[in-house]
RODO-2510 file (C-alpha; in nm, 4 decimals, decimal comma):
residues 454
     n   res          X          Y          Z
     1     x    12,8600    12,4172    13,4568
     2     x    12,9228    12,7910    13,5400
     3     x    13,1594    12,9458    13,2782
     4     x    13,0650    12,7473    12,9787
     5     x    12,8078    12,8432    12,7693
     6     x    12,4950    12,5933    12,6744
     7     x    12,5260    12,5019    12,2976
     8     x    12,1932    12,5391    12,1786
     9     x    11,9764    12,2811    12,0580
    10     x    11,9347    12,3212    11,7185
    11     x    12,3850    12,3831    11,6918
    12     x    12,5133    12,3267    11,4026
    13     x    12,8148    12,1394    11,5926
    14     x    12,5737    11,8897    11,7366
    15     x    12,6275    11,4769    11,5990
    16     x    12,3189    11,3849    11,4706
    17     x    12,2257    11,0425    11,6933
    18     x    12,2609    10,6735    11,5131
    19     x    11,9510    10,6424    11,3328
    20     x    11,7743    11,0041    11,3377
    21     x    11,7450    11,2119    11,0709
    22     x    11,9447    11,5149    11,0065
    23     x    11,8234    11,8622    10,9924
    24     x    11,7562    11,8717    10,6306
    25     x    11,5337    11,5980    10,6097
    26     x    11,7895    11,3268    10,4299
    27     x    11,8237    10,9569    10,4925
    28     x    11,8550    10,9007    10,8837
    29     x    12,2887    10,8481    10,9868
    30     x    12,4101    10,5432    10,9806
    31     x    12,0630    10,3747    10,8090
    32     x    12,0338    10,2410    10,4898
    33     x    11,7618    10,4602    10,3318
    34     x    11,4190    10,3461    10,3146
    35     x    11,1607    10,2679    10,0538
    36     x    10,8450    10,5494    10,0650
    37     x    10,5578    10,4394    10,1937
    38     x    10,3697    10,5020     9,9458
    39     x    10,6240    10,2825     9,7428
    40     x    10,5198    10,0312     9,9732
    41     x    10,1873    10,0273     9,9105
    42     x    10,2479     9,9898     9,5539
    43     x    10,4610     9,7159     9,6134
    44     x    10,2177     9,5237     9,8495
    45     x     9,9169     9,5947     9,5844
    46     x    10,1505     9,4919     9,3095
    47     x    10,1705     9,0904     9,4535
    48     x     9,8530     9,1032     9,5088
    49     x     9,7483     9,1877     9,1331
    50     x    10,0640     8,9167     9,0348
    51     x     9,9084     8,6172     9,1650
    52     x     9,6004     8,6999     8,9545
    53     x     9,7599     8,7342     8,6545
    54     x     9,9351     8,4014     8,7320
    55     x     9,6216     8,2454     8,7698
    56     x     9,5049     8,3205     8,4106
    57     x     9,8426     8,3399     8,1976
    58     x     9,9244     7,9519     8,1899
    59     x     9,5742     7,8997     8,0499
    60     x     9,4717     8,1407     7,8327
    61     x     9,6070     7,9919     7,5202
    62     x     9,4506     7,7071     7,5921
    63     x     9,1609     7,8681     7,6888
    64     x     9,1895     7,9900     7,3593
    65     x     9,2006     7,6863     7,1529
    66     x     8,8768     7,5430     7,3254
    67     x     8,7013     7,7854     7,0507
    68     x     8,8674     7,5712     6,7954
    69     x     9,1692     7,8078     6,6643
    70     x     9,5348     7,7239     6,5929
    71     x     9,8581     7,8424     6,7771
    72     x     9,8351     8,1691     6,6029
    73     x     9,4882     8,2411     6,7077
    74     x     9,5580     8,1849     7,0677
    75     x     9,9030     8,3921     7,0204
    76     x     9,6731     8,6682     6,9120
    77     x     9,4898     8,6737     7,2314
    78     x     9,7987     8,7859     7,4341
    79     x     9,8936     9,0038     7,1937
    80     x     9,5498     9,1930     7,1872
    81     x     9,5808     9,2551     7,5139
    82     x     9,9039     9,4227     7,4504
    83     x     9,7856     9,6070     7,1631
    84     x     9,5349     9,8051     7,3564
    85     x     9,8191     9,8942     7,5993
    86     x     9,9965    10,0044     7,2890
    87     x     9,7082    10,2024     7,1974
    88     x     9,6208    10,3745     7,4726
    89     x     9,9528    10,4464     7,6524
    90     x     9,9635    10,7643     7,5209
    91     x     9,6370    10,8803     7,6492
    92     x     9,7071    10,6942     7,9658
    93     x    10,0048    10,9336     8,0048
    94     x     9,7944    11,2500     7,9636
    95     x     9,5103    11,0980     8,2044
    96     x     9,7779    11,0664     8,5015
    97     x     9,9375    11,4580     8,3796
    98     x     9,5647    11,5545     8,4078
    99     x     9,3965    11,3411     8,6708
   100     x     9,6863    11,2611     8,9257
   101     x     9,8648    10,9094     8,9209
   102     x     9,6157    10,7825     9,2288
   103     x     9,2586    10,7305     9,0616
   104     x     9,4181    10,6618     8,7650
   105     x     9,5684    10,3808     8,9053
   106     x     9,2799    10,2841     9,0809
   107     x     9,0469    10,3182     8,7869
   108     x     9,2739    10,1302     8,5624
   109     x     9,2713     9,8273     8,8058
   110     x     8,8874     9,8223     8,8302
   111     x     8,8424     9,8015     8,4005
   112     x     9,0878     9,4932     8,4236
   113     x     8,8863     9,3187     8,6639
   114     x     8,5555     9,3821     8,4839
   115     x     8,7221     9,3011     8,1197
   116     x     8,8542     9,0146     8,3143
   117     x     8,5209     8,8580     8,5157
   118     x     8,3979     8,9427     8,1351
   119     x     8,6068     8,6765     7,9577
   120     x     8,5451     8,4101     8,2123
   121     x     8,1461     8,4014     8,0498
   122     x     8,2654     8,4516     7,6687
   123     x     8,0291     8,2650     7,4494
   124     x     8,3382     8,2621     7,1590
   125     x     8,7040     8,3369     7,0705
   126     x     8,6041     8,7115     6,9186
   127     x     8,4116     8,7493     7,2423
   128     x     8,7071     8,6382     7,4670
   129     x     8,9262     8,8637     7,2251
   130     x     8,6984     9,1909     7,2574
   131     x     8,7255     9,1058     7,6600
   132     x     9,0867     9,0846     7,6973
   133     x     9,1695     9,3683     7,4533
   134     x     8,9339     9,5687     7,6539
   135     x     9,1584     9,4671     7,9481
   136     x     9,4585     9,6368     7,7977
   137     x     9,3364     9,9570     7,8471
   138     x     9,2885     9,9269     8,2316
   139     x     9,6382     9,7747     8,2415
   140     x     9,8148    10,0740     8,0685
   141     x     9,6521    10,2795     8,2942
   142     x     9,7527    10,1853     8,6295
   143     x    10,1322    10,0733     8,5019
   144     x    10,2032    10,4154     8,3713
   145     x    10,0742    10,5728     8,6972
   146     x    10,2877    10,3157     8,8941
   147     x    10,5782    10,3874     8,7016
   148     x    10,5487    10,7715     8,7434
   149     x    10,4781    10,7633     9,0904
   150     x    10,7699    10,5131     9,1416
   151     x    10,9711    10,7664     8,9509
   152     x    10,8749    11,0420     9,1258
   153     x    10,8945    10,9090     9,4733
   154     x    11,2150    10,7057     9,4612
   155     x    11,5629    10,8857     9,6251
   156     x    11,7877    10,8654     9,3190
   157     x    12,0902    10,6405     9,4586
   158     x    11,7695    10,3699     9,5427
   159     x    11,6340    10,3490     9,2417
   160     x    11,7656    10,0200     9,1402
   161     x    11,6589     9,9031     9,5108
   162     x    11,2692    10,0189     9,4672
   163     x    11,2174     9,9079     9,1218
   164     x    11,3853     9,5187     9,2394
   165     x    11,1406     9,5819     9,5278
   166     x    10,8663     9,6483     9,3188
   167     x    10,9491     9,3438     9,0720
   168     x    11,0360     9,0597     9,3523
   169     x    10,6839     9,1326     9,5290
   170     x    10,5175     9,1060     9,1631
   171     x    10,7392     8,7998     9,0803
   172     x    10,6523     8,6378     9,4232
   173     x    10,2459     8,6561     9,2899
   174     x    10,3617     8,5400     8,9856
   175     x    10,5659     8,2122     9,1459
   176     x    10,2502     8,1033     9,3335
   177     x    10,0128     8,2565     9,0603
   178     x    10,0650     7,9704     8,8170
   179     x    10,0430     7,6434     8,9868
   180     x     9,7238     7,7713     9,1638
   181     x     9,5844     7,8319     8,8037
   182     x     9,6965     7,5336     8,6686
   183     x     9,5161     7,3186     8,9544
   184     x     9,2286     7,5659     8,8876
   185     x     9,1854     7,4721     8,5615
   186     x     9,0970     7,1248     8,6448
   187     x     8,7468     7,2786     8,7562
   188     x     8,7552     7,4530     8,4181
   189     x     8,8775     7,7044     8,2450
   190     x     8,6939     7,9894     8,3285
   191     x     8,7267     7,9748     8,7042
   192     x     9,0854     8,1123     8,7050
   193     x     8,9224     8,4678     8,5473
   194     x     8,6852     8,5607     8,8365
   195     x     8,9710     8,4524     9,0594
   196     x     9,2214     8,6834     8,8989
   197     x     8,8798     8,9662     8,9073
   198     x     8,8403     8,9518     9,2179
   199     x     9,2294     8,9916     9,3034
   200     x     9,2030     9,3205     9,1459
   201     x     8,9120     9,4725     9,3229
   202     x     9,1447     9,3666     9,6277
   203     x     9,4161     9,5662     9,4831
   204     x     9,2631     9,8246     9,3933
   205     x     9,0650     9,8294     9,7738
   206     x     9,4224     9,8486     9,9382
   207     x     9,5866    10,1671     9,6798
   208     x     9,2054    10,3345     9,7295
   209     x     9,2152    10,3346    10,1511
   210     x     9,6140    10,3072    10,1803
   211     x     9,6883    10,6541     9,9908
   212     x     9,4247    10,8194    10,0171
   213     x     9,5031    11,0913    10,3049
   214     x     9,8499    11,0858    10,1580
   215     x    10,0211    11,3466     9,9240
   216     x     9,9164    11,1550     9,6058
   217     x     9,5660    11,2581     9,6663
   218     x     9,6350    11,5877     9,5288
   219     x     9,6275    11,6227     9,1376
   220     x     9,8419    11,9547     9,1292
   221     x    10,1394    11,7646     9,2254
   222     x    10,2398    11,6368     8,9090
   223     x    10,1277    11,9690     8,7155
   224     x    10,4149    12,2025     8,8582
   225     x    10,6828    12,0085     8,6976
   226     x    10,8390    12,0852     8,4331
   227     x    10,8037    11,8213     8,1360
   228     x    11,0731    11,5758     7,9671
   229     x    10,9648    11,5728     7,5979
   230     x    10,9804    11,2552     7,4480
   231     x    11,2306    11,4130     7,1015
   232     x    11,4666    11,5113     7,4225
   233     x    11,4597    11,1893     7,6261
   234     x    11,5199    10,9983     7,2305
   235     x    11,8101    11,2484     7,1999
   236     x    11,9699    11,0349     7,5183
   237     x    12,1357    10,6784     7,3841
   238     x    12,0838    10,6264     7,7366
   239     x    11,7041    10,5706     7,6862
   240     x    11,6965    10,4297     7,3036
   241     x    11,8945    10,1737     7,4522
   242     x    11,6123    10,1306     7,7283
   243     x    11,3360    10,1404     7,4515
   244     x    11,5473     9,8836     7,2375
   245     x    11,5732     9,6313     7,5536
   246     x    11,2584     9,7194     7,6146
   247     x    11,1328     9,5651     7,2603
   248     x    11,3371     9,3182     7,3339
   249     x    11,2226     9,2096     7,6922
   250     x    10,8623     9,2175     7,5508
   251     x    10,8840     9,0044     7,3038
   252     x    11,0859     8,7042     7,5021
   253     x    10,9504     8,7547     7,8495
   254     x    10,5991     8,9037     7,8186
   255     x    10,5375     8,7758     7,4475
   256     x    10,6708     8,4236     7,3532
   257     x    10,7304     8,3112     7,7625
   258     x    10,3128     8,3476     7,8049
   259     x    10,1891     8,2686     7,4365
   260     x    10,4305     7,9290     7,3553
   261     x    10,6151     7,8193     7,6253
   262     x    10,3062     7,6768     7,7576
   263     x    10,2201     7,5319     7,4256
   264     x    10,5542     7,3980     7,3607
   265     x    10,5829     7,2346     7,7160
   266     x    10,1814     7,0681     7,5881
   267     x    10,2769     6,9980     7,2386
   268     x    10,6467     6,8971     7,2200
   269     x    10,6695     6,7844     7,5601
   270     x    10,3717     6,5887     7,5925
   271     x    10,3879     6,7496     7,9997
   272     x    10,0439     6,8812     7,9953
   273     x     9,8489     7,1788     8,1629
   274     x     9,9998     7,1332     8,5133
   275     x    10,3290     7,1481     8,3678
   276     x    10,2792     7,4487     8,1571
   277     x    10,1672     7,6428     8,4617
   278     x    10,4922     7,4946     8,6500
   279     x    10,7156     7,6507     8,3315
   280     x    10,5849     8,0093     8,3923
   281     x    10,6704     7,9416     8,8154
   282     x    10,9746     7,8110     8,7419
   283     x    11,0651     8,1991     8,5452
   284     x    10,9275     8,3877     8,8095
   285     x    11,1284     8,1916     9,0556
   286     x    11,4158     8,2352     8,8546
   287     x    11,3798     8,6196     8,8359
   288     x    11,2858     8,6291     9,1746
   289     x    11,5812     8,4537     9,2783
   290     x    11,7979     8,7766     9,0761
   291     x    11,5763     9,0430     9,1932
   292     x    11,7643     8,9706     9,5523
   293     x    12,0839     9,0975     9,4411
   294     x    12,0426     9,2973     9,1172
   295     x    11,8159     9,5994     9,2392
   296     x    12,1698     9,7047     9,4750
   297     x    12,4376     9,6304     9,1997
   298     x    12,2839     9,8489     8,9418
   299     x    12,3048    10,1160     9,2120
   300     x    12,6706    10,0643     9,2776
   301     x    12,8109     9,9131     8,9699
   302     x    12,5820    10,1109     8,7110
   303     x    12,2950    10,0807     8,4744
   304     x    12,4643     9,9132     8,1759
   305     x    12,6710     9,6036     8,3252
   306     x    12,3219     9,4600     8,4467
   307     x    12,1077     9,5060     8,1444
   308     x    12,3659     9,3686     7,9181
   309     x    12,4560     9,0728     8,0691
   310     x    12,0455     8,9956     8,1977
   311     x    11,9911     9,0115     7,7756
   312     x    12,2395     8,8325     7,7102
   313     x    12,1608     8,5723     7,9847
   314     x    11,7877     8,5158     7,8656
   315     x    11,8514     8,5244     7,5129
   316     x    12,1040     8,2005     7,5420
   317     x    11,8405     8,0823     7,7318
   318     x    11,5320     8,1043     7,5641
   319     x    11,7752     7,9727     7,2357
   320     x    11,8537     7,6397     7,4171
   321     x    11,4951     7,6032     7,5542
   322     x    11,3462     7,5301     7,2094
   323     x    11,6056     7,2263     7,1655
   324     x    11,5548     7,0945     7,5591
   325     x    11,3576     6,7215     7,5168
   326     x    11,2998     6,6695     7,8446
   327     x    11,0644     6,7990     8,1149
   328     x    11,3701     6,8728     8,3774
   329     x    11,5927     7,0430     8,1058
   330     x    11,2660     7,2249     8,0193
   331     x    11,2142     7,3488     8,3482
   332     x    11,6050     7,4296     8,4368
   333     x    11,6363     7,6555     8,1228
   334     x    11,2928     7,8439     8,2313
   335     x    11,5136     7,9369     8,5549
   336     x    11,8056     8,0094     8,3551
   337     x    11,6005     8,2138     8,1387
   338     x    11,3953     8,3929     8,4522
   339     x    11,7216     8,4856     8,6088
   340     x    11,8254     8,7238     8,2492
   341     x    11,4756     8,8419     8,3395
   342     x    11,5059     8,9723     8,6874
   343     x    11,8939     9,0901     8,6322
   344     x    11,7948     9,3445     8,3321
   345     x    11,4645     9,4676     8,4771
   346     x    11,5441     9,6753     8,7209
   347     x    11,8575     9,8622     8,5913
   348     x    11,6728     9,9072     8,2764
   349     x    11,3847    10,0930     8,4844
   350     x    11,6280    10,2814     8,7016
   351     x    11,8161    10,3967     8,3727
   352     x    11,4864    10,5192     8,2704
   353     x    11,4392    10,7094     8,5736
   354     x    11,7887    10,8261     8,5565
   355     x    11,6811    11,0275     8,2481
   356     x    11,3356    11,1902     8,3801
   357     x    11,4576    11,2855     8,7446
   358     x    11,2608    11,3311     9,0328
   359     x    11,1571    11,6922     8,9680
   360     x    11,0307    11,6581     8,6118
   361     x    10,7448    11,4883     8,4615
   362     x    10,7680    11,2364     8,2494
   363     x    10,4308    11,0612     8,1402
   364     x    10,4747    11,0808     7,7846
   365     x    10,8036    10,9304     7,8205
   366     x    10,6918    10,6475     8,0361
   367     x    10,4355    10,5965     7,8540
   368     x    10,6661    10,5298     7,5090
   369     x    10,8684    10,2922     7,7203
   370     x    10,5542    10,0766     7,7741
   371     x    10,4750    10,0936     7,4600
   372     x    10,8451     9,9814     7,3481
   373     x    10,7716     9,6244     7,6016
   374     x    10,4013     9,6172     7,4566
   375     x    10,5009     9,6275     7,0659
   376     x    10,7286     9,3770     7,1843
   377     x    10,4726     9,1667     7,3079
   378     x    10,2319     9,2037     7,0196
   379     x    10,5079     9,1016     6,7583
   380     x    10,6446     8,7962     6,9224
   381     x    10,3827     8,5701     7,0066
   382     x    10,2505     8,6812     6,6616
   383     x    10,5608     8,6246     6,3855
   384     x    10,6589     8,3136     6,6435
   385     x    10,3246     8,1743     6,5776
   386     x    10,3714     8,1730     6,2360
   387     x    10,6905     8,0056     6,2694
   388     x    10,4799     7,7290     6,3911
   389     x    10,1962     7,7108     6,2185
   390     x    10,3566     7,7310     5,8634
   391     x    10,6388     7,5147     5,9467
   392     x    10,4803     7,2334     6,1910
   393     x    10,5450     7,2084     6,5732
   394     x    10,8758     7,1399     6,4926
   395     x    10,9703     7,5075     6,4383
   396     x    10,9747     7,5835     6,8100
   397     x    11,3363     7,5861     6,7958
   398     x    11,3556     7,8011     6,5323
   399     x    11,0981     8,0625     6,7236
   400     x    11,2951     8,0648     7,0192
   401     x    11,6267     8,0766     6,8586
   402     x    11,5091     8,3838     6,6612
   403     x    11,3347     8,5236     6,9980
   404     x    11,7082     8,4979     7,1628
   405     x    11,8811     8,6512     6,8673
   406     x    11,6899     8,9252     6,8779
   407     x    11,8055     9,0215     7,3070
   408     x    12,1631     8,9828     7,1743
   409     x    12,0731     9,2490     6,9651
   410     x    11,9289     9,4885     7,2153
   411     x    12,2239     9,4085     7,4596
   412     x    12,4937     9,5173     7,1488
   413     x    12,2793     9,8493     7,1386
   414     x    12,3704     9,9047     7,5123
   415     x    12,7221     9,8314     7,4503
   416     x    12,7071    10,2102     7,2144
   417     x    12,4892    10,3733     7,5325
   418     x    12,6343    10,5829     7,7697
   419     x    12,6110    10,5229     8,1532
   420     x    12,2842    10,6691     8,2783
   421     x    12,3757    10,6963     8,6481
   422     x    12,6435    10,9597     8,7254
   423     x    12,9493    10,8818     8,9362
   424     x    12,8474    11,0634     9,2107
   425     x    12,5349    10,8506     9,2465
   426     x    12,6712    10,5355     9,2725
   427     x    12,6838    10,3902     9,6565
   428     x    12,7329    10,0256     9,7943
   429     x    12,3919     9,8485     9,7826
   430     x    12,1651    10,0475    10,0539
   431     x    12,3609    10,3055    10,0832
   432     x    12,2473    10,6889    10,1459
   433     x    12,0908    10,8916     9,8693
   434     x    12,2952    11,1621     9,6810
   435     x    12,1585    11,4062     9,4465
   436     x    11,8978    11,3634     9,1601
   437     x    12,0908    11,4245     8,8825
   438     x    11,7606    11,5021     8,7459
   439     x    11,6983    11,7876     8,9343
   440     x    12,0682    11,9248     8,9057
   441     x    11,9739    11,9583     8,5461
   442     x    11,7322    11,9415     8,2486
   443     x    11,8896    11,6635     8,0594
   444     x    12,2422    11,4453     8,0117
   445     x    12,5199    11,6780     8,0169
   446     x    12,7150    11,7035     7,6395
   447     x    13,0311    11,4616     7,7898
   448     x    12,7575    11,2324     7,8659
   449     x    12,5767    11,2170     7,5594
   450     x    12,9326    11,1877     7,3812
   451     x    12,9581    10,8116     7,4373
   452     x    12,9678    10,6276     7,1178
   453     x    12,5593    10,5849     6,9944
   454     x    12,4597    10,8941     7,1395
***
C-alpha cells in the first residue's frame, strides 16, 4: 500500500510462525523441543543392544553352574564382567577425549560381540570367565561414549526427557530380552550368546552408517572444551550424591537383580528357568512403566525428589522380595522394585549432566560415575553370595534385606545434596530449553554448594 513502508523480512518485529524456529536457532514456538538426532540413533541402537543382553542375563548363572561351581562362583561371573568396566573406565574416558565418542562407541560394541560369540564355545568356567571379563572392556567403552555424547548433545531443560528416552528404549529390549532367552535356553545354553553377538554387530551396523556424515565424525569436537576435573566435580555434593546412588543402584539393580534373583526364583521358589527369565521382564517392565513419567518430572520438579524416593522405592522392595513365598508375590515385588529403578535413573543422570554442562568435557568424570554403578555391581553379587553360601539358601532374605538397606543409605546422602538443576531451568515436562547452566559457568555457584553435605 502506497505510504507505508515494507517491514523487511528478516524485522525484528516479525511473530515467528507456530512451529518454526526463531532466528537464533532455539527450540521451534509453541513445540515441545526435540530429542537430537543423533540422540535418536543412540536410542534406537540402544534397544537393539537391550534385547541381547536380555537374552543372556537370565542364564548366565546358570550357565555358570553347568561347570560345576556354587552360587558364589556364578556371582563372580557377573561381577567380572563389571570389574573390567571398572578397570578400564578410565582409559575408556581418555580413548573418547582422544579418539572422538563415534568409533569408540562403535569399537566398543564390536569387542562385546566377539567376547560374547566367545563364551557361547567355552570349554570351562575360567574360560567362560576370561570371555565375559574380556567383554567388560568393550562395554565401558561404548557406555562412556554414549554418556558423553548424550551429555553433550542434550538441551539442558531436556535432560531428564533424553536420558528416560534413552532408558525406556533400553528397558523395552530388556522386557522382551528375557523371555526370548529363557525359551532359548531350552535349545541350550549357549545359543542365547551368538544371539546376543549378533545383536551387537547390528548395533553397531546402525551407529557406524547412521552418524557417520554427521558432526560426531569429527574427533576435534570434543578437544576444544574445556575439562571438568574429577577433584572439582567431587567438590559438588551434587555429584557424590550421584556416585553414592550410583554404588547403590549397582549393587541392587545391575548386581544382585542379574546374579540371585534368578537363583532365588530356581532355588527357593522351585519356578524354574522360564520363570527366572520372567523375574528380570517383570523389572524392566516395571521401570519401563516409570520411565513414562519420570524423565519430565525431574525436569520440572528437580533432580533430588526423584532419586530419593526411586531409592527408597527399590530398596523396600528388593527387602520384601527375599521374604515373598510365592511365584505371584515374587513377580509383583520385581515390578515394585523395577519401578524405584526407572524413577531414580534418569534424574540421577541428568544431575550428572547438570554438573559437566554442555560446553565442557567431562570423560574422566563420566567415566568415575560408571565406575561408582560397576564397583557396585562387583560387590553385591559377590558379599550376597556369601551370604548364601555360608549360611544355606535360606539367607536370601538376609542378602536382599542388606542389598535394600544399603539404597536407604544412598537416598539419606541425597537428603544433605544440594539441587543440581537451577531454578531457571526447570519447565513443565517438554517444555522449551533455557540456558546450560554449564556453560554460564565453570562449576556450582558458592550458594549452591552451601547446602548442608556440600
Amino acid at each position: 500500500m502506497a505510504g507505508f513502508p515494507r517491514v523487511p523480512k528478516r524485522s525484528p518485529f516479525r511473530i515467528p510462525r507456530l512451529g518454526h524456529r526463531t532466528g537464533d536457532g532455539t527450540a521451534p514456538v509453541g513445540e515441545r523441543q526435540r530429542i537430537p538426532r543423533e540422540i535418536r540413533v543412540l536410542i534406537a541402537a540402544a534397544f537393539v543392544i537391550a534385547i541381547g543382553f536380555g537374552l543372556v542375563a537370565p542364564i548366565l548363572p546358570q550357565f555358570a553352574q553347568s561347570f560345576d561351581v556354587g552360587v558364589t562362583a556364578s556371582a563372580v561371573i557377573v561381577s567380572a564382567f563389571a570389574f573390567t568396566r571398572l578397570v578400564f573406565a578410565p582409559a575408556g574416558g581418555r580413548l573418547v577425549e582422544r579418539l572422538g565418542e563415534r568409533p569408540v562407541y562403535i569399537v566398543g560394541l564390536l569387542i562385546v560381540a566377539l567376547s560374547t560369540a566367545a563364551c557361547a564355545f567355552a570349554a570351562d568356567y575360567w574360560q567362560l570367565l576370561v570371555f565375559r571379563a574380556l567383554g567388560g572392556i568393550g562395554s565401558t567403552m561404548f557406555t562412556v561414549s554414549a554418556m558423553g555424547l548424550i551429555v553433550r548433545l542434550a538441551p539442558p531443560a531436556i535432560r531428564g526427557r533424553v536420558s528416560g528416552a534413552y532408558a525406556t528404549a533400553f528397558l523395552l529390549g530388556s522386557i522382551g530380552g528375557p523371555i526370548v532367552g529363557g525359551l532359548l535356553a531350552r535349545f541350550g545354553l549357549r545359543v542365547p550368546f551368538l544371539v546376543y553377538a549378533a545383536a551387537l554387530l547390528v548395533a553397531s551396523a546402525v551407529v557406524f552408517f547412521q552418524l557417520k556424515d554427521t558432526s560426531l565424525s569429527d574427533r576435534t569436537a570434543a578437544r576444544g572444551k574445556p575439562a571438568l576435573t574429577v577433584r572439582e566435580a567431587v567438590a559438588d555434593s551434587g555429584y557424590r550424591a550421584a556416585l553414592a546412588s550410583s554404588f547403590a543402584n549397582g549393587w541392587s539393580s545391575f548386581g544382585v537383580r542379574m546374579a540371585l534373583v534368578p537363583l532365588f526364583a530356581d532355588a527357593v521358589l522351585g519356578a524354574g528357568t522360564e520363570i527366572a527369565g520372567i523375574s528380570l521382564a517383570f523389572f524392566a517392565a516395571g521401570t519401563a512403566l516409570a520411565l513414562t513419567v519420570s524423565g519430565g518430572l525431574a525436569d520440572s520438579l528437580g533432580r533430588r525428589p526423584l532419586v530419593i524416593t526411586g531409592l527408597l522405592v527399590n530398596g523396600a522392595a528388593m527387602i520384601a522380595l527375599g521374604f515373598s513365598g510365592n511365584v505371584v508375590v515374587f513377580l509383583a515385588l520385581c515390578v515394585v522394585a523395577g519401578l524405584g529403578t526407572g524413577i531414580l535413573n534418569p534424574a540421577q543422570q541428568a544431575a550428572v549432566a547438570d554438573v559437566v554442562g554442555n560446553d565442557r568435557s567431562g570423560g574422566r568424570v563420566l567415566a568415575t560415575f560408571q565406575m561408582s554403578s560397576d564397583f557396585g555391581a562387583i560387590l553385591g553379587p559377590i558379599l550376597a553370595g556369601l551370604i548364601i553360601d555360608q549360611l544355606a539358601f535360606g539367607s536370601f532374605a538376609l542378602a536382599f534385606t542388606v542389598t535394600g538397606v544399603l539404597t536407604a543409605l544412598a537416598a539419606g546422602v541425597w537428603m544433605l545434596s544440594r539441587e543440581t538443576l537451577p531454578r531457571t531451568e526447570r519447565t513443565a515436562p517438554d517444555g522449551p530449553a533455557g540456558d546450560d547452566p554449564g556453560a554460564r559457568r565453570a562449576g556450582p555457584s558458592a550458594e549452591e554448594q552451601g547446602t548442608p553435605g556440600s
